[in-house]
Phi, psi and omega in degrees: 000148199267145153318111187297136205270078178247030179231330212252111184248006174224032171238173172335123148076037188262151184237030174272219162274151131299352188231150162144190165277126182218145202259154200019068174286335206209151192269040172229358168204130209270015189185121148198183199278159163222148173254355193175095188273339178277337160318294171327314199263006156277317161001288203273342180304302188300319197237337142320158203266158152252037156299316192303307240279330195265007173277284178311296182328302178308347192240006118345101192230116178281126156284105162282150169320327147335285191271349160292311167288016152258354200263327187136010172302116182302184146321280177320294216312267202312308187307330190252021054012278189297334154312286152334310181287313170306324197245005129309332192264352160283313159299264218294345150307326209284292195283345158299308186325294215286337189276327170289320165314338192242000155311302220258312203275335213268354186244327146271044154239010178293298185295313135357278199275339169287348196255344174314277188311313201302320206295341181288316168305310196302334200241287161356281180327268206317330169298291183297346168295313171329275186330296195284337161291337171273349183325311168287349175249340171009313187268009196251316152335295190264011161271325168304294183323298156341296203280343187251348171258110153000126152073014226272128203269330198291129175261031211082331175241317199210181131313142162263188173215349175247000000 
């Protein structure tokens, strides 16, 4: 029976992580982290020419930890790493949450200000509906207003001021 396939994450039958560090993900870069390394290789299954594709697949590589404390990566090293990498993936939870969240206000405040605006026409509207209903008493108003201020300057059109 053959070895089970934990180093090749774009070849047949791998049963290794999916998160962790690999080597040629990107043909520009020989090592870097994945949180879901089969997201790449559907990428790339998906969106690459396929001349390309059995090159990149064969050259998918899992670092494991293992073979990293063989090469002189230290213990700290990889522990604080994998820290850091844990409270990065808590922040970009955090901040996806807080980006849909300012999605969801940013979309009702859309709805917010359109009903804002209907309710602001509407009360206008009525306000000048007010207005216009007093249109026939107009001159008895300001003959009252006129009567009640002392001394009163209104020339019919304004205030004098002078």
């Amino acid at each position: 029976m053959s070895e089970p396939n934990v180093l090749f994450p774009a070849l047949p039958d791998y049963a290794g992580p999916t998160a962790g560090l690999f080597g040629f993900l990107h043909h520009d870069r020989p090592w870097e982290w994945s949180h879901d390394v089969t997201e790449r290789v559907a990428y790339c299954r998906a969106n690459k020419p396929a001349t390309e594709l059995a090159t990149r697949e064969r050259h998918m590589v899992h670092l494991s930890q293992e073979r990293l404390l063989a090469i002189g990566v230290p213990v700290p090293t990889l522990a604080e790493g994998a820290r850091l990498r844990a409270e990065s993936a808590r922040l970009w939870a955090e901040g996806y949450r807080l980006w849909a969240e300012g999605y969801r206000l940013w979309a009702e405040s859309y709805r917010l200000r359109a009903e804002g605006n209907r309710l602001r026409d509407e009360g206008a509207r009525l306000w000048a509906e007010g207005a216009r209903l007093l249109e026939p008493y107009a001159d008895a108003i300001t003959a009252l207003a006129v009567s009640l201020v002392p001394d009163c300057r209104w020339d019919g059109s304004e205030i004098v001021f002078s």
